[in-house]
Chimera marker file (.cmm) of the C-alpha trace (Angstrom):
<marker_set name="trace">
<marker id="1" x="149.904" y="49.579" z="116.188" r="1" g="1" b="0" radius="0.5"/>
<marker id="2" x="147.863" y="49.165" z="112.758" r="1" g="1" b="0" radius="0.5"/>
<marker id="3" x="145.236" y="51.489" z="112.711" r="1" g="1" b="0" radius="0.5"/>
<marker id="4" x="142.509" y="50.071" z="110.304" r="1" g="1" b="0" radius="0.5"/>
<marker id="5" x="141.457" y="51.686" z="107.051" r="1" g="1" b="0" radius="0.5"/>
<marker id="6" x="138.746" y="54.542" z="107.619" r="1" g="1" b="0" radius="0.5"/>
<marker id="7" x="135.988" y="54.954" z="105.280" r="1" g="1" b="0" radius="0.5"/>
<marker id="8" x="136.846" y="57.933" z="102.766" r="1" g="1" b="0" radius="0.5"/>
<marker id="9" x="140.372" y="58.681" z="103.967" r="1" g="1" b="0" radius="0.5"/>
<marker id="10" x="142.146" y="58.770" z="100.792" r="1" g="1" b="0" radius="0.5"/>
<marker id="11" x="138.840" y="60.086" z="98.842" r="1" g="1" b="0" radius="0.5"/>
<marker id="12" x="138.766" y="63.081" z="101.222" r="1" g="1" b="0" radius="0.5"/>
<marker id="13" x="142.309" y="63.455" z="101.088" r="1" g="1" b="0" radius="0.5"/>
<marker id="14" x="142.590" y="64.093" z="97.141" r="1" g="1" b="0" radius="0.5"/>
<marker id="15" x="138.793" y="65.199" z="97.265" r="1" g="1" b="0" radius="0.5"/>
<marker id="16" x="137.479" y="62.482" z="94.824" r="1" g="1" b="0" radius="0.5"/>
<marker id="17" x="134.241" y="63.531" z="93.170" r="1" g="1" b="0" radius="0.5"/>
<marker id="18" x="133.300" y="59.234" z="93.433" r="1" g="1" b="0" radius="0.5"/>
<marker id="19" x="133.248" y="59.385" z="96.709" r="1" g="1" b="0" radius="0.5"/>
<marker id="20" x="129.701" y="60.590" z="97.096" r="1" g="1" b="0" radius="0.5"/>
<marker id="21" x="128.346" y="57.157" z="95.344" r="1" g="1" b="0" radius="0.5"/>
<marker id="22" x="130.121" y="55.239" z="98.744" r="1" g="1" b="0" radius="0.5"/>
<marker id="23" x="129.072" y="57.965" z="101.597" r="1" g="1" b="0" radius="0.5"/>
<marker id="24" x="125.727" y="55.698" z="102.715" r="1" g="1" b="0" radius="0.5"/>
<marker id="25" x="127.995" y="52.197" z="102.694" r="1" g="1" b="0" radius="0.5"/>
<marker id="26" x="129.942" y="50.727" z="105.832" r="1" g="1" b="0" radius="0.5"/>
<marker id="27" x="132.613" y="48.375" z="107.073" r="1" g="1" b="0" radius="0.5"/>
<marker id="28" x="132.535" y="45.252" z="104.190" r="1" g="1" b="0" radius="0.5"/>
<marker id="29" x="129.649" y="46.407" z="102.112" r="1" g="1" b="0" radius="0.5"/>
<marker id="30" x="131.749" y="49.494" z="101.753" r="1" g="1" b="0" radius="0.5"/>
<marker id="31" x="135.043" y="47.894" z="100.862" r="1" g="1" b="0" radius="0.5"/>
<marker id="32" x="133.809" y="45.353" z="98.788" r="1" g="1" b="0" radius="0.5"/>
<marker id="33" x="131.837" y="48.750" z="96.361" r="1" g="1" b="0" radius="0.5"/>
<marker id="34" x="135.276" y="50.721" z="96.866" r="1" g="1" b="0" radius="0.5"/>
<marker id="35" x="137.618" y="47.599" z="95.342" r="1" g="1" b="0" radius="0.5"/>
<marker id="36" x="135.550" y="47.655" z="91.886" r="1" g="1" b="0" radius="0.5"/>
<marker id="37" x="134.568" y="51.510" z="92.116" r="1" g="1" b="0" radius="0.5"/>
<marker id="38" x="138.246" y="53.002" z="92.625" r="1" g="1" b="0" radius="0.5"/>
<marker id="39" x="140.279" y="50.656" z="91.094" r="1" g="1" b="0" radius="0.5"/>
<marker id="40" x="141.834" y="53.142" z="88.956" r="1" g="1" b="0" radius="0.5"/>
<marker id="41" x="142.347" y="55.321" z="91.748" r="1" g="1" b="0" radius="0.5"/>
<marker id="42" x="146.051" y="56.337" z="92.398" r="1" g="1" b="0" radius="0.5"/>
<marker id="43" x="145.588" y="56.585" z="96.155" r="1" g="1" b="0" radius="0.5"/>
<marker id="44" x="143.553" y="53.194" z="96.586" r="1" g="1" b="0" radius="0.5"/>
<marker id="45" x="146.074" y="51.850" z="94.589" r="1" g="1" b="0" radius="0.5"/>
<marker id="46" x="148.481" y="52.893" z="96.560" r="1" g="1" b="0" radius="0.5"/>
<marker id="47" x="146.571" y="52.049" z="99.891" r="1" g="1" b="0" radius="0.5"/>
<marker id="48" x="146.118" y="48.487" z="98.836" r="1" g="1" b="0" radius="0.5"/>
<marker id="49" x="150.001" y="48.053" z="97.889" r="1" g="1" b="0" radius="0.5"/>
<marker id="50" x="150.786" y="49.134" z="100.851" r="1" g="1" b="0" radius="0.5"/>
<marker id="51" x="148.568" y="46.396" z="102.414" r="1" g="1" b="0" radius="0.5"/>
<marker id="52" x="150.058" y="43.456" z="100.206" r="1" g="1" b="0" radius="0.5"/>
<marker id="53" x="153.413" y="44.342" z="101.069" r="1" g="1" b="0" radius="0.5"/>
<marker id="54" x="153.090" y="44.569" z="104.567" r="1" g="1" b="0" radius="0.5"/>
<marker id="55" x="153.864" y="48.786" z="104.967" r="1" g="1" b="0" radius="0.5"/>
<marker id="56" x="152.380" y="51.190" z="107.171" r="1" g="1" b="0" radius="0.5"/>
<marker id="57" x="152.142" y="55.000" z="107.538" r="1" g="1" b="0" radius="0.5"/>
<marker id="58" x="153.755" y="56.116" z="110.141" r="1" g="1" b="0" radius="0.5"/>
<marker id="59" x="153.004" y="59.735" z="111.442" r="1" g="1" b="0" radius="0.5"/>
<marker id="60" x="156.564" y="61.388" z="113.078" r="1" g="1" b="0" radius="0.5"/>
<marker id="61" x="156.821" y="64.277" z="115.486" r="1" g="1" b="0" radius="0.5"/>
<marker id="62" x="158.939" y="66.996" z="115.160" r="1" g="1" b="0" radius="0.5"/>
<marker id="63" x="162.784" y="66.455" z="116.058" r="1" g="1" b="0" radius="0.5"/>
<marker id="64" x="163.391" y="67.052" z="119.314" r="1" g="1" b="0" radius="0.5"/>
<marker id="65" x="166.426" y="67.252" z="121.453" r="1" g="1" b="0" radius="0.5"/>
<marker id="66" x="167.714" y="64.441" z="123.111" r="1" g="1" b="0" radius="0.5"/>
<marker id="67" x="167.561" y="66.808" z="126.805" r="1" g="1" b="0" radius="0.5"/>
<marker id="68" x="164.279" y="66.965" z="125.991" r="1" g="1" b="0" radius="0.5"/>
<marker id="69" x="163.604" y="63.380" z="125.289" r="1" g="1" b="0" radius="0.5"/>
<marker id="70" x="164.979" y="62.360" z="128.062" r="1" g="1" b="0" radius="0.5"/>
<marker id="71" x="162.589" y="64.252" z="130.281" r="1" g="1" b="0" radius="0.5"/>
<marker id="72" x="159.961" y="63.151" z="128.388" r="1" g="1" b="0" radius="0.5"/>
<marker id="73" x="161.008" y="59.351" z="128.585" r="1" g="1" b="0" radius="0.5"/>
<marker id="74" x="161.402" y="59.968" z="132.453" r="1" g="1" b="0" radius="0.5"/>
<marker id="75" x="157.517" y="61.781" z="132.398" r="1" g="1" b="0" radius="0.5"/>
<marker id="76" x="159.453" y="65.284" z="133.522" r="1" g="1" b="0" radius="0.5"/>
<marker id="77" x="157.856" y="68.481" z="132.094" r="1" g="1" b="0" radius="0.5"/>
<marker id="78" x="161.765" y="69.406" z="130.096" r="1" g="1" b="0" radius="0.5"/>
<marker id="79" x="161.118" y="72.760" z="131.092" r="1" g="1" b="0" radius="0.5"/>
<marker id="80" x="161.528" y="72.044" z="135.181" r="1" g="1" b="0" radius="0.5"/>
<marker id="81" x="164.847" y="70.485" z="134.123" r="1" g="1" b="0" radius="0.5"/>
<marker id="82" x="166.183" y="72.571" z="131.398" r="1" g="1" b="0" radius="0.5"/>
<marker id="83" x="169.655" y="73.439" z="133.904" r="1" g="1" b="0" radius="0.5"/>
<marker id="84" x="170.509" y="69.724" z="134.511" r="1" g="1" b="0" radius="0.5"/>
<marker id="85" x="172.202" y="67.275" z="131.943" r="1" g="1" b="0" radius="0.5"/>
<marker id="86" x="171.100" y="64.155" z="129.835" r="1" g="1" b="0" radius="0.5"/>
<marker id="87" x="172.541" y="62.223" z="132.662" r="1" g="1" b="0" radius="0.5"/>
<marker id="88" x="171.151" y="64.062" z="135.295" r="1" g="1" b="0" radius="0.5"/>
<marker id="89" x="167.878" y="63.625" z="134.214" r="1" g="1" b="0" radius="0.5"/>
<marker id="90" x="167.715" y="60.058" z="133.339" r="1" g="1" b="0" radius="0.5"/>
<marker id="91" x="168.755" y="59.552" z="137.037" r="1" g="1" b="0" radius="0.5"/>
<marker id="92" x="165.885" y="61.120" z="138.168" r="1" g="1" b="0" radius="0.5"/>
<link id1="1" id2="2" r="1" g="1" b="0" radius="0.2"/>
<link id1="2" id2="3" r="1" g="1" b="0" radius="0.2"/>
<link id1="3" id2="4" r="1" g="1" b="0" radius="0.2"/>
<link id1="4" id2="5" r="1" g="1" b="0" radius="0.2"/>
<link id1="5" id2="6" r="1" g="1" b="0" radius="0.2"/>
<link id1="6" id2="7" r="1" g="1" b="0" radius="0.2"/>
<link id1="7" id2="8" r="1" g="1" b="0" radius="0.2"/>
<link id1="8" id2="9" r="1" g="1" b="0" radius="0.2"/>
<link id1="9" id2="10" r="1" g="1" b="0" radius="0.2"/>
<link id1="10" id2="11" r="1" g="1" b="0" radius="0.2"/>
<link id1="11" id2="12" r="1" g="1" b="0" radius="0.2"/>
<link id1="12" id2="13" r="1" g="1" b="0" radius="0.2"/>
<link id1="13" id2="14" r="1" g="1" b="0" radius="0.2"/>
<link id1="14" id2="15" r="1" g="1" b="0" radius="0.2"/>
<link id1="15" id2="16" r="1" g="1" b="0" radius="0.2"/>
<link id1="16" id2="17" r="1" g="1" b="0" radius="0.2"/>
<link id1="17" id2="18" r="1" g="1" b="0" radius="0.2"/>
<link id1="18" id2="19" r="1" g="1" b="0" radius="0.2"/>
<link id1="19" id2="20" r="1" g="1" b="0" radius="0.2"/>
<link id1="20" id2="21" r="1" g="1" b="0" radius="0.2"/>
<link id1="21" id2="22" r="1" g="1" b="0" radius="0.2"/>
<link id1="22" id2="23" r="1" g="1" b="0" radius="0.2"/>
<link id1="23" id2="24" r="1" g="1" b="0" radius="0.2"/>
<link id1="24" id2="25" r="1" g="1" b="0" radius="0.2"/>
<link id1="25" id2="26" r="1" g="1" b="0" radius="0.2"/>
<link id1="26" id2="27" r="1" g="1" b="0" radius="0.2"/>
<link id1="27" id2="28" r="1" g="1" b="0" radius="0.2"/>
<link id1="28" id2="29" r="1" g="1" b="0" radius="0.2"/>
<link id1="29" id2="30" r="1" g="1" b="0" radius="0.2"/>
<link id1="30" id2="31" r="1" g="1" b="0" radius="0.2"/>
<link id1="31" id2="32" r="1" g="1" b="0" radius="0.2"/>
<link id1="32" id2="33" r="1" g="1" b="0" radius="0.2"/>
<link id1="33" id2="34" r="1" g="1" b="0" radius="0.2"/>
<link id1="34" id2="35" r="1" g="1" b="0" radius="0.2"/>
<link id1="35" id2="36" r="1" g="1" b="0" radius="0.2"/>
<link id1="36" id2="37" r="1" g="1" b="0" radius="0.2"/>
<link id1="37" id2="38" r="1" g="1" b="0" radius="0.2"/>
<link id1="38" id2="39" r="1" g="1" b="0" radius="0.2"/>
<link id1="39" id2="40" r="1" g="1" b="0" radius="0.2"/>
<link id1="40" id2="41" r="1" g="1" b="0" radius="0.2"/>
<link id1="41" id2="42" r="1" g="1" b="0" radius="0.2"/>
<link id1="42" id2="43" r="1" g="1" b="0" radius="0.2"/>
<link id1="43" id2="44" r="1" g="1" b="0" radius="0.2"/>
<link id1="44" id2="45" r="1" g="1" b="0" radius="0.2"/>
<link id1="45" id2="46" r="1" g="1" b="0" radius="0.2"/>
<link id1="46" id2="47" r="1" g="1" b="0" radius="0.2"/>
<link id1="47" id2="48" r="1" g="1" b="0" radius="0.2"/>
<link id1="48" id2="49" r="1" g="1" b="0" radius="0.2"/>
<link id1="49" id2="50" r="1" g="1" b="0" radius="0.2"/>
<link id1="50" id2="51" r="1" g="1" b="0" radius="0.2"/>
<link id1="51" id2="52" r="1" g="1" b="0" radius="0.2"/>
<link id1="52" id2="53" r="1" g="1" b="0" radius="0.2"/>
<link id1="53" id2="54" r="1" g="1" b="0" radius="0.2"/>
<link id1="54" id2="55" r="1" g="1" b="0" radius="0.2"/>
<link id1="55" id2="56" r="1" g="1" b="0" radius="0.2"/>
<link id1="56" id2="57" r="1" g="1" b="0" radius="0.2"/>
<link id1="57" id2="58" r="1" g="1" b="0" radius="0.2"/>
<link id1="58" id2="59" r="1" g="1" b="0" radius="0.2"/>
<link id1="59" id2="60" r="1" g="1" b="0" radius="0.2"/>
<link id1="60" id2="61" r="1" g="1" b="0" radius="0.2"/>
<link id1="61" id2="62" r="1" g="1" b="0" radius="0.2"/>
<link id1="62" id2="63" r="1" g="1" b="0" radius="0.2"/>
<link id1="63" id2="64" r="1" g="1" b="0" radius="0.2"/>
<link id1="64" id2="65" r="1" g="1" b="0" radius="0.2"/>
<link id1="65" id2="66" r="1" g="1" b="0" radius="0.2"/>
<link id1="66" id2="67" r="1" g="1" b="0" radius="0.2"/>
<link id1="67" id2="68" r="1" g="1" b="0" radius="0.2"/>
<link id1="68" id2="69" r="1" g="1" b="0" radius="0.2"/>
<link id1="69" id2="70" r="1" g="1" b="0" radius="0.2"/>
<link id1="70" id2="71" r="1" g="1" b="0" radius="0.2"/>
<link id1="71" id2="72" r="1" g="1" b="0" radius="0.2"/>
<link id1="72" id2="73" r="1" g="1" b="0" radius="0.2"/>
<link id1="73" id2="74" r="1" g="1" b="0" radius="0.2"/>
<link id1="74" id2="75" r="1" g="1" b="0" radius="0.2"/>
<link id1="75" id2="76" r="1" g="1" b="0" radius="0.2"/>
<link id1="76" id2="77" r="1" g="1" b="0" radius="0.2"/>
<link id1="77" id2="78" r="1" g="1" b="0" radius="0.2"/>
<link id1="78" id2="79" r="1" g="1" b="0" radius="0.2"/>
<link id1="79" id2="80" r="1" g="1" b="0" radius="0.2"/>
<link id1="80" id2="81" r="1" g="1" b="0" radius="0.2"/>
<link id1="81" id2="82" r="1" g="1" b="0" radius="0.2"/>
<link id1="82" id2="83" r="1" g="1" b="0" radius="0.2"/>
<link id1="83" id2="84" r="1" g="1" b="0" radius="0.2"/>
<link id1="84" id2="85" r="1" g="1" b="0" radius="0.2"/>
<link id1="85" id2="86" r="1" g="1" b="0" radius="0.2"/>
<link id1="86" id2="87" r="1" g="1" b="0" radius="0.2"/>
<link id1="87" id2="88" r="1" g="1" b="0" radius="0.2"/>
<link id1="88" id2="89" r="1" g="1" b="0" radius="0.2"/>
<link id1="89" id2="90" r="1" g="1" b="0" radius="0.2"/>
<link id1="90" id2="91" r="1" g="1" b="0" radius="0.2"/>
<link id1="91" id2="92" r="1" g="1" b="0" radius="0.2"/>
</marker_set>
């Protein structure tokens, strides 16, 4: 799922002192200001290459074990079935 691009995310993120000058804009209006405003910006640079070329960023969780996602994939608290196997549990 493509989440959409949030108003100030990379200006908060790297705590851009422009950013004040787009706080009262929304939605187009807001986009439109922040193409000719930041486009020296590193980070809405990089947000808009990402666009062209079709990339996303993807949040990850930490690693888990495979027992675990197993229990998980099978909606099992992995605690209740810490004793039984991989197998065991996808058979649930």
């Amino acid at each position: 799922m493509k989440m959409k691009y949030k108003s100030g995310t990379f200006c908060v993120d790297i705590q851009c002192p422009k950013h004040k000058e787009l706080e009262a804009l929304e939605g187009d209006a807001y986009l439109e200001k922040k193409r000719i405003h930041c486009k020296e910006c590193n980070a809405w640079k990089f947000f808009l290459w990402l666009e062209e070329h079709n990339y996303r960023i993807v949040s990850t969780l930490n690693e888990i074990s495979a027992k675990e996602l197993a229990a998980r994939l099978k909606g099992i608290d992995p605690v209740t079935v810490e004793h039984l196997t991989i197998d065991e549990i996808l058979c649930i």
